[in-house]
NUMARMAR-760480 format. One record per residue: x, y, z of N, C-alpha, C in turn; residue in three letters; residue number from 1; chain. Coordinates in Angstrom, 1 decimal. Layout:
% NUMARMAR-760480
((X, Y, Z), (X, Y, Z), (X, Y, Z), "ALA", NUM, "A")
...
END
This chain:
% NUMARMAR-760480
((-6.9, -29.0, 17.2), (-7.1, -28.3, 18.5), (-8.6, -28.0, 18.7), "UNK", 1, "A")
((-9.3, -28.5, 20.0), (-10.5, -28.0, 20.1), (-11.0, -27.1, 21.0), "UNK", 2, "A")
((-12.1, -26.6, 21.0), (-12.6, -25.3, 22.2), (-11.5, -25.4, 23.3), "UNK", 3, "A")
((-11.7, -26.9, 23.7), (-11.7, -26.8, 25.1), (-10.1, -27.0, 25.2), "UNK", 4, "A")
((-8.9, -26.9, 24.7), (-7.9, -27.1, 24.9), (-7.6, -25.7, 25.6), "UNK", 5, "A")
((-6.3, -25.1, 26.1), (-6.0, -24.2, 26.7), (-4.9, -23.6, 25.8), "UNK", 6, "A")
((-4.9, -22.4, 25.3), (-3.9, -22.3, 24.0), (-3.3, -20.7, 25.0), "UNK", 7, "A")
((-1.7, -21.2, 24.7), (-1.2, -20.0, 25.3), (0.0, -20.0, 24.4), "UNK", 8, "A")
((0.6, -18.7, 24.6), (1.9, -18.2, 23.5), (2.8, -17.6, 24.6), "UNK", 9, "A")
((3.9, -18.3, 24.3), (5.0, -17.6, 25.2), (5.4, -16.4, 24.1), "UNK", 10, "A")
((5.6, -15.3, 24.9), (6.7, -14.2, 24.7), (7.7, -13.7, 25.4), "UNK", 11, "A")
((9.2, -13.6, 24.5), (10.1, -13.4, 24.7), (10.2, -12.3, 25.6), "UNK", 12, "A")
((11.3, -11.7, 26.1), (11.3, -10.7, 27.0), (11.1, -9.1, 26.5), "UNK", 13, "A")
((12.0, -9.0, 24.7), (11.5, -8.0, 24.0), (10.5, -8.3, 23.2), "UNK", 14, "A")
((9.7, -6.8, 23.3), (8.3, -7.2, 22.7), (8.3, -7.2, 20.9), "UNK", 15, "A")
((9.7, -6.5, 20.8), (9.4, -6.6, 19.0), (10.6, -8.1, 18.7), "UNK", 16, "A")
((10.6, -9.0, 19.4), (11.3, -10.2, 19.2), (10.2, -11.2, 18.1), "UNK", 17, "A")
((11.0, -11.6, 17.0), (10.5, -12.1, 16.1), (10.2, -13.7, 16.4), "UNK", 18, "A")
((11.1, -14.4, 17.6), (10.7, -15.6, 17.6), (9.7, -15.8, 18.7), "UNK", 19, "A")
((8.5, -16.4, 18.6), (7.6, -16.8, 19.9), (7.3, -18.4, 19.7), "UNK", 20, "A")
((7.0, -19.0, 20.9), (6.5, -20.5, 21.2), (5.3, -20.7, 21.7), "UNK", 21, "A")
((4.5, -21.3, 20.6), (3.3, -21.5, 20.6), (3.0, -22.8, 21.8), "UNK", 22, "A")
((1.9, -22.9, 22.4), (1.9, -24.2, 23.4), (0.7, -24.4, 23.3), "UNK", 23, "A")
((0.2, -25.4, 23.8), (-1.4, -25.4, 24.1), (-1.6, -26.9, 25.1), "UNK", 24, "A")
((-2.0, -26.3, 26.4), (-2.0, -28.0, 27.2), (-3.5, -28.7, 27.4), "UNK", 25, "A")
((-3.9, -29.3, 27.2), (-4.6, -30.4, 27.1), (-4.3, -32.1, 28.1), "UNK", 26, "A")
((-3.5, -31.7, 29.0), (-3.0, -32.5, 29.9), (-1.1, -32.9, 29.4), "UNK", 27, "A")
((-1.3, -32.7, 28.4), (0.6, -32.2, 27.5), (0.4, -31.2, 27.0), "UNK", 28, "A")
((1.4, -30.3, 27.2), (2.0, -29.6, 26.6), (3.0, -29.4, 25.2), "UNK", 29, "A")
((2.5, -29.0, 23.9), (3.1, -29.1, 22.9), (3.9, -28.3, 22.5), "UNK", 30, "A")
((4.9, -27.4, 22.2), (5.6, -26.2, 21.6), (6.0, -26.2, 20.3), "UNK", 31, "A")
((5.5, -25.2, 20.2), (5.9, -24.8, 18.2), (6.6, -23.5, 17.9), "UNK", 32, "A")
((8.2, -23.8, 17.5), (8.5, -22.3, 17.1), (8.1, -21.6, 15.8), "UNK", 33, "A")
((8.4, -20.5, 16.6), (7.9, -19.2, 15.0), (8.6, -18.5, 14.6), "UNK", 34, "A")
((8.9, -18.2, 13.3), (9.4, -16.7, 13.3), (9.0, -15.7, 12.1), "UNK", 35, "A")
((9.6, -14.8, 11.9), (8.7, -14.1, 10.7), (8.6, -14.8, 9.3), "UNK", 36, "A")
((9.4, -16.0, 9.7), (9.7, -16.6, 7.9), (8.6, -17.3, 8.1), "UNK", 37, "A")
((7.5, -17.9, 9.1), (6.9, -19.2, 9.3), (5.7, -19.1, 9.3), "UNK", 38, "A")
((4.8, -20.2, 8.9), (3.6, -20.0, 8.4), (2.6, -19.0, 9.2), "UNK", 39, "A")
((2.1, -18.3, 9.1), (0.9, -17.5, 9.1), (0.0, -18.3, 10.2), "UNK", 40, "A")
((0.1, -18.1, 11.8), (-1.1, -18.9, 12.5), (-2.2, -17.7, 13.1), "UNK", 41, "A")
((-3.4, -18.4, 13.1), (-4.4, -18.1, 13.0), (-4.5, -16.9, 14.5), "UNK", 42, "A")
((-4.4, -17.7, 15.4), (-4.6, -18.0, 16.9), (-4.1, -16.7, 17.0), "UNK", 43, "A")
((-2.9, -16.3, 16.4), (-2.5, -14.9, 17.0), (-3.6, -14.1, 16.7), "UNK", 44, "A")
((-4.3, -13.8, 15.8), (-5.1, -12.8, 16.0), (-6.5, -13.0, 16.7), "UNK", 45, "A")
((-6.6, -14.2, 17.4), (-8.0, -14.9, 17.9), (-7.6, -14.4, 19.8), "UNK", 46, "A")
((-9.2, -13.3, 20.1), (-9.5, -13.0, 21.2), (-9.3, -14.5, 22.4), "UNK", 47, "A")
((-9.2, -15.5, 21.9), (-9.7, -16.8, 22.8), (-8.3, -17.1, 22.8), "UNK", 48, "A")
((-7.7, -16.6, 22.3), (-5.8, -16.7, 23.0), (-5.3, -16.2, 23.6), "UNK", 49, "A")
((-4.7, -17.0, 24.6), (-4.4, -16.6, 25.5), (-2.2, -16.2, 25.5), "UNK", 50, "A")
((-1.8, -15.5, 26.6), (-0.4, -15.1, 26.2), (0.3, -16.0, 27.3), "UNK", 51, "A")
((1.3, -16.3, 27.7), (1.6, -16.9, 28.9), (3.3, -15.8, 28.8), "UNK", 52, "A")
((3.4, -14.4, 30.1), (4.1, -13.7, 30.1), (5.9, -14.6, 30.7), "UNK", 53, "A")
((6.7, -14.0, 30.9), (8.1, -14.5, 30.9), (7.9, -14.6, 32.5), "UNK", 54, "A")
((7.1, -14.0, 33.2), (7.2, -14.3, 34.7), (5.5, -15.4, 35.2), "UNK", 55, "A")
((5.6, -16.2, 33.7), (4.5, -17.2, 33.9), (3.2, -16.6, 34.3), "UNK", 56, "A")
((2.6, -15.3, 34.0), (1.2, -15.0, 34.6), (1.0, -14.9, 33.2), "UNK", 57, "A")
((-0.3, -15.4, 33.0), (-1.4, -15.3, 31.9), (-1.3, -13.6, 31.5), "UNK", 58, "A")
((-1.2, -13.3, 30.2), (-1.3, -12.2, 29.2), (-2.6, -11.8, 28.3), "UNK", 59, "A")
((-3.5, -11.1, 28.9), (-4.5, -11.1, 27.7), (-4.4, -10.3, 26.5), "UNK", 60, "A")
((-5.5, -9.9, 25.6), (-5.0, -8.8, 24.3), (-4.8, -8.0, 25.2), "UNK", 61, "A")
((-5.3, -7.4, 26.6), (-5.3, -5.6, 26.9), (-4.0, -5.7, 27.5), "UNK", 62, "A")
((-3.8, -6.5, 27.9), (-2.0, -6.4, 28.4), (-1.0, -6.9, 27.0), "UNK", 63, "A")
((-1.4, -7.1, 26.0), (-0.5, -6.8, 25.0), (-0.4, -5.5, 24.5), "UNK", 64, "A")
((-1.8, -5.0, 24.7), (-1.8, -3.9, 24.5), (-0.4, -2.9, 25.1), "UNK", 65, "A")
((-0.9, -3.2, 26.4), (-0.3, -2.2, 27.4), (1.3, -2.5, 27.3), "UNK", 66, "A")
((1.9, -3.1, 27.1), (3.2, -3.8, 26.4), (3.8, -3.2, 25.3), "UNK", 67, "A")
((2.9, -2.9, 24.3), (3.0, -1.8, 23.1), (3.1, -0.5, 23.4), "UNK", 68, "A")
((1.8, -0.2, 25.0), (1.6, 0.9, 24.8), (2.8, 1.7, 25.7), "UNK", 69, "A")
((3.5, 0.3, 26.1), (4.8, 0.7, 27.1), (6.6, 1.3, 26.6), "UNK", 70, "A")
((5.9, 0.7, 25.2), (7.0, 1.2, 24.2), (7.0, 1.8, 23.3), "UNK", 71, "A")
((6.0, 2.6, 23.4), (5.4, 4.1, 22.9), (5.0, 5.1, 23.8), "UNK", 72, "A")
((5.2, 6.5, 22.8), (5.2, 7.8, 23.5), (4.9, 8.7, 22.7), "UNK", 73, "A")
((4.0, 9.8, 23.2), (4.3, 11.1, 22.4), (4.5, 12.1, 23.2), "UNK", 74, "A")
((4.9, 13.1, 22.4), (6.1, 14.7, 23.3), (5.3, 15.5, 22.2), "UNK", 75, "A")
((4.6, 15.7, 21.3), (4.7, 16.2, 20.1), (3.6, 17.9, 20.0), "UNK", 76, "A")
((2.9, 17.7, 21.1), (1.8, 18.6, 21.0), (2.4, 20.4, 21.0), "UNK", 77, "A")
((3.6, 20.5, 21.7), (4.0, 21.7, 21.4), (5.1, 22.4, 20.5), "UNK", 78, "A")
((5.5, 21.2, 20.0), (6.4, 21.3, 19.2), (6.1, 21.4, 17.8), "UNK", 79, "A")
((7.2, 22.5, 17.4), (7.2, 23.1, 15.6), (7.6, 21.8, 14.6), "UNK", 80, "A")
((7.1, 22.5, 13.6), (8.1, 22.1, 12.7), (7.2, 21.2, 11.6), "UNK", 81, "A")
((7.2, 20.9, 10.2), (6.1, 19.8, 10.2), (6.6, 18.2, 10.1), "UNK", 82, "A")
((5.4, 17.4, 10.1), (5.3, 16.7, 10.2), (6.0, 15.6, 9.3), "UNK", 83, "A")
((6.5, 14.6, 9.7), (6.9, 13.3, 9.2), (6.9, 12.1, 10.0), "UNK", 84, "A")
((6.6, 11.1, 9.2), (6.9, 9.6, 9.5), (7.6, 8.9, 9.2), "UNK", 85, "A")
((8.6, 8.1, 9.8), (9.6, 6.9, 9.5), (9.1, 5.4, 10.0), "UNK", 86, "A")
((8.9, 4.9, 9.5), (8.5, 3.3, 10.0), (9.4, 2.2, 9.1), "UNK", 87, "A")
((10.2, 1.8, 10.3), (10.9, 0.7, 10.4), (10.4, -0.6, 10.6), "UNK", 88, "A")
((10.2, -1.8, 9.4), (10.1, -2.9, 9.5), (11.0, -3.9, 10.5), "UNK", 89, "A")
((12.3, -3.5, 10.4), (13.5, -4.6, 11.6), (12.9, -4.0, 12.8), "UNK", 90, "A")
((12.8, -2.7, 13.0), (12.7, -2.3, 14.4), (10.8, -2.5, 14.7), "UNK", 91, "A")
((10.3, -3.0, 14.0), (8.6, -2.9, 14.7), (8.4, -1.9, 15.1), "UNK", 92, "A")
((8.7, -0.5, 14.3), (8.8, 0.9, 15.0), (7.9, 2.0, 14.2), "UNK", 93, "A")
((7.5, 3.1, 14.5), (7.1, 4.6, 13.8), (7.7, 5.2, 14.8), "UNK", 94, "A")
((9.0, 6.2, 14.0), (9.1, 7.1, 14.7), (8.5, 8.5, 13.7), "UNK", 95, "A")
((8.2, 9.9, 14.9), (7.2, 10.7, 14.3), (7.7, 11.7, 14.8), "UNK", 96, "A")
((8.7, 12.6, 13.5), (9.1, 13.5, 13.6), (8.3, 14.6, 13.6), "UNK", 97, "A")
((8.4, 16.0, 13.7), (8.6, 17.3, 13.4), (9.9, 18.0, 13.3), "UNK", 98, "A")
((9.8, 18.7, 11.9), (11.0, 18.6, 11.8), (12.0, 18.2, 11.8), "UNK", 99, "A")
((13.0, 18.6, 12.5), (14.1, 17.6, 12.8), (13.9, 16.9, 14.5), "UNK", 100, "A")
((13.0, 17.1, 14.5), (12.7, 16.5, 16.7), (12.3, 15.3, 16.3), "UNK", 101, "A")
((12.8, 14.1, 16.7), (12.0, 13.4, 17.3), (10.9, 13.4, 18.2), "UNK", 102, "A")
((9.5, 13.4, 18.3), (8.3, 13.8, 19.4), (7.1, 13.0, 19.5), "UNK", 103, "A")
((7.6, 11.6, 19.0), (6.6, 10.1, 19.3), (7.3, 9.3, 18.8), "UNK", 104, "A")
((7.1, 8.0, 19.6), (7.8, 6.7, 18.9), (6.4, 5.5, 19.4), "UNK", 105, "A")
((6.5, 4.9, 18.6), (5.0, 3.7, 18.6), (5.7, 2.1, 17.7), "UNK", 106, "A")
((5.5, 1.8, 19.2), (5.1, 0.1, 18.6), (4.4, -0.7, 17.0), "UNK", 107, "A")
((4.8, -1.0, 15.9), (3.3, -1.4, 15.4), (3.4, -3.2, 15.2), "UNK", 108, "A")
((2.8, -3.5, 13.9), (3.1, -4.7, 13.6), (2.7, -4.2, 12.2), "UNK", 109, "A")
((3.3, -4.6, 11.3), (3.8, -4.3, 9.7), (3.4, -5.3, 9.5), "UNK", 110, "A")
((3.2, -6.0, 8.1), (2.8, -7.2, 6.6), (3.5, -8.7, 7.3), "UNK", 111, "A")
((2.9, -9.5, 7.4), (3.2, -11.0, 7.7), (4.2, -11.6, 6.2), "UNK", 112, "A")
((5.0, -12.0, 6.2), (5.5, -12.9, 5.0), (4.2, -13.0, 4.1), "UNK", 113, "A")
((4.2, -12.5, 2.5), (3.6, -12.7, 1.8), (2.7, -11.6, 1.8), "UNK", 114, "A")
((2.4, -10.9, 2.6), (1.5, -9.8, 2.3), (2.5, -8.7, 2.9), "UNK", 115, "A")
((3.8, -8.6, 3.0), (4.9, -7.5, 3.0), (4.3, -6.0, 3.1), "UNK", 116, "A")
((4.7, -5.1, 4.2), (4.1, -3.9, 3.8), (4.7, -3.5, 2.8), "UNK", 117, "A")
((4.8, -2.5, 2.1), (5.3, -1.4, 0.7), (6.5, -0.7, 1.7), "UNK", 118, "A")
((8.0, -0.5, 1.2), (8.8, -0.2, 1.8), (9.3, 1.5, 0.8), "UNK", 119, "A")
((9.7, 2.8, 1.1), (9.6, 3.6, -0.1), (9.6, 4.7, 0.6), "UNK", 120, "A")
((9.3, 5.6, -0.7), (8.6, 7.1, 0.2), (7.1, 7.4, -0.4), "UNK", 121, "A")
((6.7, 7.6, 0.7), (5.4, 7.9, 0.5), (4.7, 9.1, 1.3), "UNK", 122, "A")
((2.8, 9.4, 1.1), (2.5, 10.6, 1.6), (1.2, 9.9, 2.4), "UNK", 123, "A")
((0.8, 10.5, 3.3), (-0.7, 10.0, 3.8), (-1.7, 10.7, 2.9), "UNK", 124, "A")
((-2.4, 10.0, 2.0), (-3.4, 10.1, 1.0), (-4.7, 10.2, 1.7), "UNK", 125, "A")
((-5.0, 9.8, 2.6), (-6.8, 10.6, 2.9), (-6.8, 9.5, 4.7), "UNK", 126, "A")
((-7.4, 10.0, 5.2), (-7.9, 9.7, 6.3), (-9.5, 9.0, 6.6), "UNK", 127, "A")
((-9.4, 8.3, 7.6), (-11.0, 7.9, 7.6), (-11.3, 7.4, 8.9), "UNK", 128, "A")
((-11.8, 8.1, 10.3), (-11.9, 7.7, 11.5), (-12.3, 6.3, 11.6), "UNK", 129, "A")
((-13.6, 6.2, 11.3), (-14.1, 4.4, 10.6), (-14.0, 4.4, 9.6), "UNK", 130, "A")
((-12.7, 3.3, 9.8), (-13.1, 2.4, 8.2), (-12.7, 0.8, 8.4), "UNK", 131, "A")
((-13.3, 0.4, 7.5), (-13.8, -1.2, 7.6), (-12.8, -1.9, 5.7), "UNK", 132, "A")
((-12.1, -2.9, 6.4), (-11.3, -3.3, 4.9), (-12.4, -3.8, 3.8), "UNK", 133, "A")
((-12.3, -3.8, 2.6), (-13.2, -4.2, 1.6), (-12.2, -5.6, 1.2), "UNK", 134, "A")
((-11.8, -6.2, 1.7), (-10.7, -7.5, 0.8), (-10.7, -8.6, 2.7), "UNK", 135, "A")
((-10.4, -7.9, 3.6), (-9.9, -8.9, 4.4), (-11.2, -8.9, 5.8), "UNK", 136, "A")
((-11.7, -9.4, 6.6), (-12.7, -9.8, 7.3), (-13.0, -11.2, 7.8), "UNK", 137, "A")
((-14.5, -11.4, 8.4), (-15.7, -12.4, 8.1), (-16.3, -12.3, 7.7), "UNK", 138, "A")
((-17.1, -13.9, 7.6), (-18.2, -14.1, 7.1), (-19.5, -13.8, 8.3), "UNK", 139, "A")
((-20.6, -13.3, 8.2), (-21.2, -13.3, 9.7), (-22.5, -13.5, 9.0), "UNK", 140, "A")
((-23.6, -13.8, 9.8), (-24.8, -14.7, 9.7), (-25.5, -13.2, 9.7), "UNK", 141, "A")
((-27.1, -13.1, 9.6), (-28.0, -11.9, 9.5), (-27.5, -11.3, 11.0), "UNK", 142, "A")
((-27.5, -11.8, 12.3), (-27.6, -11.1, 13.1), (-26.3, -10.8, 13.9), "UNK", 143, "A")
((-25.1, -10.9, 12.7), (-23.5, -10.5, 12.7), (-22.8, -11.5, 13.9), "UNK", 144, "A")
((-23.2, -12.8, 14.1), (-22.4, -13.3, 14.6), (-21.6, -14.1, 13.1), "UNK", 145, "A")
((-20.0, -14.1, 14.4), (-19.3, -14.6, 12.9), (-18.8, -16.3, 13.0), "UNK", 146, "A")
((-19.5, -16.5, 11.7), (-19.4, -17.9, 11.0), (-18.3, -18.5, 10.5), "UNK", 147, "A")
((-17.3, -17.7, 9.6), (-15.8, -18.0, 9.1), (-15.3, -16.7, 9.7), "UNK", 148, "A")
((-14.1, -16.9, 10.2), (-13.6, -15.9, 10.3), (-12.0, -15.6, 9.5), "UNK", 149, "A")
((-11.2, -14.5, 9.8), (-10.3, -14.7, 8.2), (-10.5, -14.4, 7.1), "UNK", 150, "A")
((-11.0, -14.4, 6.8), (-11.3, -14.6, 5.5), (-10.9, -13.3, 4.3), "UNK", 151, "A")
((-10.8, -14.2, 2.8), (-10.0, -13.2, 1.6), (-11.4, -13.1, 0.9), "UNK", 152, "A")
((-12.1, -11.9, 0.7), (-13.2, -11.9, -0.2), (-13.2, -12.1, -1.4), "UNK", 153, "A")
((-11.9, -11.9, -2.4), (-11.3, -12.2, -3.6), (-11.4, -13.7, -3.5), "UNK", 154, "A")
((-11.1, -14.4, -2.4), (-10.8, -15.5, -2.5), (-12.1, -16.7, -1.9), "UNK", 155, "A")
((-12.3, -16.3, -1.2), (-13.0, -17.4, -0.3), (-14.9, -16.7, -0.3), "UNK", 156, "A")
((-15.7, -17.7, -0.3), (-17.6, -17.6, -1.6), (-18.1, -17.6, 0.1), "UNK", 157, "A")
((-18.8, -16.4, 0.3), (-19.4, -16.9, 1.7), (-20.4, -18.1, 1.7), "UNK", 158, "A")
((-20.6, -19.0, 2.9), (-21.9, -19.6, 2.7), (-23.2, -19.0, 3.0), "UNK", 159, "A")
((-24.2, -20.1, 2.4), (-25.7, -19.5, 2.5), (-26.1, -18.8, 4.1), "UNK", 160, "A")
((-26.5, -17.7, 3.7), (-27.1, -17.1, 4.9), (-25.7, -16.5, 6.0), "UNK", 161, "A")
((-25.1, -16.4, 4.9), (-23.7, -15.3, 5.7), (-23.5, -14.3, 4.6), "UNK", 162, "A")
((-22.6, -13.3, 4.8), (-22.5, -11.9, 4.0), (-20.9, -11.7, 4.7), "UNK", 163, "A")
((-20.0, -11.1, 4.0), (-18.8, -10.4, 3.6), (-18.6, -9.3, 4.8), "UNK", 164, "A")
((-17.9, -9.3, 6.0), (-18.0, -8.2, 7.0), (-16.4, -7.7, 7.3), "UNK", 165, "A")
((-16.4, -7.0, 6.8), (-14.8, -5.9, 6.7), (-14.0, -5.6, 7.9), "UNK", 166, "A")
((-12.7, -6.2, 8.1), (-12.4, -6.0, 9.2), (-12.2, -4.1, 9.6), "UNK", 167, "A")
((-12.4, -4.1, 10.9), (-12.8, -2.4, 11.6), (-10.5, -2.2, 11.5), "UNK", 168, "A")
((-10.9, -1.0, 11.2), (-9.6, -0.5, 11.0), (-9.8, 0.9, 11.5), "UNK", 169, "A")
((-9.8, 1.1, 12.6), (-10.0, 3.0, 12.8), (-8.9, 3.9, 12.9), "UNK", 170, "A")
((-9.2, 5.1, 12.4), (-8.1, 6.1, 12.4), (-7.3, 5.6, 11.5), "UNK", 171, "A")
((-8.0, 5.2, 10.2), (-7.2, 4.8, 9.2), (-6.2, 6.0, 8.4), "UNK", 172, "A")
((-5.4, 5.8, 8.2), (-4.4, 7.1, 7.3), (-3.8, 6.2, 6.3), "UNK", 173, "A")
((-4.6, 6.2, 4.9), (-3.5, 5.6, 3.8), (-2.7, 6.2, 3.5), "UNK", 174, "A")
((-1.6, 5.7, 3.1), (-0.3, 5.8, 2.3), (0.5, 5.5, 1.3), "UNK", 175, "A")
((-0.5, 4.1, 0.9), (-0.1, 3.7, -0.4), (-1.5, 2.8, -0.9), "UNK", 176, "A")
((-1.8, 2.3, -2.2), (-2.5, 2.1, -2.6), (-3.7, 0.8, -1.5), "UNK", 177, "A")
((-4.6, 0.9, -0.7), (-5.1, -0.1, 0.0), (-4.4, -0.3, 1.7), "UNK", 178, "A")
((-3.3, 0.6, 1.7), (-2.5, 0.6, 3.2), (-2.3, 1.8, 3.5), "UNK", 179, "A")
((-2.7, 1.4, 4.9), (-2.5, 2.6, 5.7), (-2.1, 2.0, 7.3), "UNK", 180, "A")
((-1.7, 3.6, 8.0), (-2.0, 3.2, 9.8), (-3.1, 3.0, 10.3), "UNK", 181, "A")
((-3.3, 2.2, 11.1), (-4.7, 2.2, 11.5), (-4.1, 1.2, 12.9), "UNK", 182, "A")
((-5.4, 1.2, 14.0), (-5.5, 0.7, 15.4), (-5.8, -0.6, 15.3), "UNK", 183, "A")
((-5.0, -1.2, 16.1), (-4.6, -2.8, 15.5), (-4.2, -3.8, 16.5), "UNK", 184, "A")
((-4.1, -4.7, 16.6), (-3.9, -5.9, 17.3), (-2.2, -6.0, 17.4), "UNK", 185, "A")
((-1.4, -5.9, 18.1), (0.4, -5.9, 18.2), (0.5, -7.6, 18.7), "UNK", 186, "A")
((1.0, -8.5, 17.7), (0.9, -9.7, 19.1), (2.7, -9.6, 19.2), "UNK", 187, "A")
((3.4, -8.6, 18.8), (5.1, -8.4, 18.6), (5.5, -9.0, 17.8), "UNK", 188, "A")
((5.0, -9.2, 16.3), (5.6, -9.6, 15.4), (5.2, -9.0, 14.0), "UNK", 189, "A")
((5.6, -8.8, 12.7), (4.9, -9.0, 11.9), (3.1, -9.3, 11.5), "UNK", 190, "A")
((2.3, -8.7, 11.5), (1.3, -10.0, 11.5), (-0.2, -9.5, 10.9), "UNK", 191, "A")
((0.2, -8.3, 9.8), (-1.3, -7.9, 9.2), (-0.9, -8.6, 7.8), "UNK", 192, "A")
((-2.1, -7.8, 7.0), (-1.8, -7.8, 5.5), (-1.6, -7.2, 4.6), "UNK", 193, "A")
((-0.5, -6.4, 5.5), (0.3, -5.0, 4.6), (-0.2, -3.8, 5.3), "UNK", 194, "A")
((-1.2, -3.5, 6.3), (-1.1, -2.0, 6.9), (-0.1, -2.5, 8.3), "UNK", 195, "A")
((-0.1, -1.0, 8.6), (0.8, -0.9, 9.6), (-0.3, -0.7, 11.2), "UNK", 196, "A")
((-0.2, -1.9, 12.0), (-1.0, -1.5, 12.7), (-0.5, -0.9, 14.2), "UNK", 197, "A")
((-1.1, -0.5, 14.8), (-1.2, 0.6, 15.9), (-1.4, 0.7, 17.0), "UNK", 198, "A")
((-0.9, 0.7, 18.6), (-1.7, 0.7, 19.5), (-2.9, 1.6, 19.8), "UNK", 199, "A")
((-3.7, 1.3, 20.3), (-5.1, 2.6, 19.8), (-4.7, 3.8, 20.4), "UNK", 200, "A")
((-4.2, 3.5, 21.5), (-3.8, 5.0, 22.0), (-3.2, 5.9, 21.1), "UNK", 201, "A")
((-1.7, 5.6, 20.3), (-1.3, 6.3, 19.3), (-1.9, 6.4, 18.0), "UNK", 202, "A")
((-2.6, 5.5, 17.8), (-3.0, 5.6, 16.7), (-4.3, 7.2, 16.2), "UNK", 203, "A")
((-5.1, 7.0, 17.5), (-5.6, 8.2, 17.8), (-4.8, 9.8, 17.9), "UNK", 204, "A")
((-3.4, 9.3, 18.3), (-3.3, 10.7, 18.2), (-2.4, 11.3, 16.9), "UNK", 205, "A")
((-1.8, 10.1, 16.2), (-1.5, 10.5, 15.0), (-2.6, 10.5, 14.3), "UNK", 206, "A")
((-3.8, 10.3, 13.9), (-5.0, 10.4, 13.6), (-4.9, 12.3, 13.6), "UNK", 207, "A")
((-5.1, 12.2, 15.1), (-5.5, 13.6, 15.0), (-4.8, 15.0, 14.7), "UNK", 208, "A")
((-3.0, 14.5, 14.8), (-2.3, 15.4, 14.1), (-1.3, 15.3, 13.0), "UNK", 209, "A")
((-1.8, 14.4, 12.3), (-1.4, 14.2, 10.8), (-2.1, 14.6, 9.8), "UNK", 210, "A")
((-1.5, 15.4, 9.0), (-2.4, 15.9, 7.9), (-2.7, 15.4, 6.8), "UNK", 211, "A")
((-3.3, 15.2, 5.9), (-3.0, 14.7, 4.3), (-2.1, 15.4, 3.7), "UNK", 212, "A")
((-1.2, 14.7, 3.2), (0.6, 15.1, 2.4), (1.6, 14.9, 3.5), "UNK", 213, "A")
((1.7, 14.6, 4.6), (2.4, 14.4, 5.5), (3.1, 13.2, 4.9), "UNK", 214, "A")
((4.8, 13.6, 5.1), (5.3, 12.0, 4.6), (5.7, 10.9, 5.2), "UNK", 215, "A")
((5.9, 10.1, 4.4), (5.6, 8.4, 5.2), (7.2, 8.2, 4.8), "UNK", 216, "A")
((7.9, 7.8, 5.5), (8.8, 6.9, 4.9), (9.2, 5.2, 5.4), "UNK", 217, "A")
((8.8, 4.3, 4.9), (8.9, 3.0, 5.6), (10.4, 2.1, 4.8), "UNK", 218, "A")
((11.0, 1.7, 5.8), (12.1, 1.2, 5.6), (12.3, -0.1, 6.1), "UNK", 219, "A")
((13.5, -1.5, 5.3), (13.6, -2.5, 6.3), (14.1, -2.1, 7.6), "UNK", 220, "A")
END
């Protein structure tokens, strides 16, 4: 596939639906199904992809956004009780208790095949408004345009005259060893490398009212 091809992704009508059809026309139209068992494509996380919605109008990231941010909510600001988290892998879900209330529910996207989030009980261990991954990123040249993108720093030797650039994770909240929530790209599937990501709207505001020891519980 080159620049100039036209790359678009159907999505299904539910947004946490695991199957999508990749297309890209170039004067034909090709289709490729997916699902959470199937290889890892790039494109979903590439700003130069485009969505193609169920009533045929072009989908950008901020209307994926808005699609996440359509199936999330928070009620929580006056309400007692403390704090907890449930996140559901089948459901693409956090729900965010107090107490016994339900008083936010958020969209995310959890661990792609092979980078699985951690499923258990857990606590939010430290917070970090900016923070930048030390393992997953690009490669970018002195004046940060990026050269490789993707990339495993364990894995993959930058070339000459590029440097190691951490992908941005803000309103990070770990919870287990290297994962946390953080504000994130939803394309409705599965599709980080083990954090749980976020629409930024919520993600900011569990940021701002989750404490450290607050518990996490993530389930299939």
């Amino acid at each position: 596939m080159t620049g100039h091809h036209t790359r678009t992704i159907t999505l299904g009508m539910k947004f946490q639906d695991w199957s999508l059809r990749l297309a890209y026309a170039a004067g034909t139209v090709a289709a490729l199904a997916l699902s959470a068992c199937a290889g890892y494509d790039g494109r979903l996380n590439s700003t130069a992809t485009q969505y193609l919605g169920t009533d045929g109008s072009i989908v950008t990231h901020t209307s994926t956004a808005s699609l996440a941010d359509r199936a999330s909510y928070w009620d929580g600001d006056n309400s007692p009780g403390a704090p907890r988290i449930v996140i559901s892998i089948s459901q693409q879900k956090l729900f965010y208790y107090k107490g016994d209330r339900l008083v936010g529910v958020s969209a995310i996207s959890s661990g792609r095949e092979g980078h699985d989030s951690p499923v258990g009980n857990f606590k939010v261990r430290k917070k970090e408004k900016e923070h930048a991954s030390n393992l997953y990123g690009d490669f970018v040249d002195a004046s940060g345009n990026v050269v490789v993108r993707n990339v495993d720093a364990k894995k993959d030797k930058p070339s000459a005259g590029t440097h190691f650039q951490g992908s941005s994770m803000p309103n990070f909240m770990e919870f287990a060893p290297g994962v946390g929530m953080h504000t994130g790209f939803l394309p409705g599937v599965p599709d980080s490398h083990g954090c749980i990501r976020l629409p930024d709207r919520m993600a900011k505001i569990f940021f701002e009212v989750t404490p450290v020891g607050t518990p996490v519980t993530v389930v299939k």
